[in-house]
C-alpha positions as CSV (number, residue, x, y, z in Angstrom):
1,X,-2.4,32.0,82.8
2,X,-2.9,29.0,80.5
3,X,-6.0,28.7,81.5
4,X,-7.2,31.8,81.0
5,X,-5.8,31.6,77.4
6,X,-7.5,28.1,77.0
7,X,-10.7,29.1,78.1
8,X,-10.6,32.4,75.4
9,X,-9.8,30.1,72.7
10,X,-12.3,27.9,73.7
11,X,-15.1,30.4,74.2
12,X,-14.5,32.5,70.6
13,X,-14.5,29.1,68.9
14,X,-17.5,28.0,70.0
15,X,-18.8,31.2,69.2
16,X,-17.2,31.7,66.1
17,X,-18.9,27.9,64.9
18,X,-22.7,29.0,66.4
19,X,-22.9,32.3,64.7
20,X,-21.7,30.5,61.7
21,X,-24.0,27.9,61.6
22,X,-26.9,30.4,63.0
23,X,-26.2,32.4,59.9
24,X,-26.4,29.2,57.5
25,X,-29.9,29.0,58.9
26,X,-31.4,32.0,58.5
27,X,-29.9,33.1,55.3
28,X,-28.5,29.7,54.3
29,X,-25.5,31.3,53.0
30,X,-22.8,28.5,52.3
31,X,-20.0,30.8,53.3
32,X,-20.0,29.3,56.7
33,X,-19.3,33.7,58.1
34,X,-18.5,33.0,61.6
35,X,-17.9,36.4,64.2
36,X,-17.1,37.4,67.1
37,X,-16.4,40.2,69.7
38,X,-13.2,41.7,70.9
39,X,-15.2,42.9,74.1
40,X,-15.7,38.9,74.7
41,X,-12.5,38.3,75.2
42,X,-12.2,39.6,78.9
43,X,-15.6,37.6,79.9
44,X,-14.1,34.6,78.5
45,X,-11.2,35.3,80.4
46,X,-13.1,35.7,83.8
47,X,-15.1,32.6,83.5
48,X,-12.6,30.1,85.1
49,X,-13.0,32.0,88.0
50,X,-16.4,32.1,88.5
């Protein structure tokens, strides 16, 4: 179970810090707006067992 948690905090921070940084290269907007998915959650979760 701690894995699965530890993979879904690992996998919306990472993409929480790309689409921040992504966005402060395109519109280089200072605001640092990370985002994310709720529907990634579950593919996060199934990726230590894959």
């Amino acid at each position: 179970m701690t894995l699965i948690i530890g993979f879904i905090f690992i996998g919306v921070t990472m993409e929480v810090i790309f689409t921040s940084i992504m966005d402060f290269i395109k519109d280089k907007d200072p605001r640092l707006k990370g985002e994310t998915y709720l529907w990634m959650l579950p593919i996060y979760a199934v990726l230590p067992f894959i």
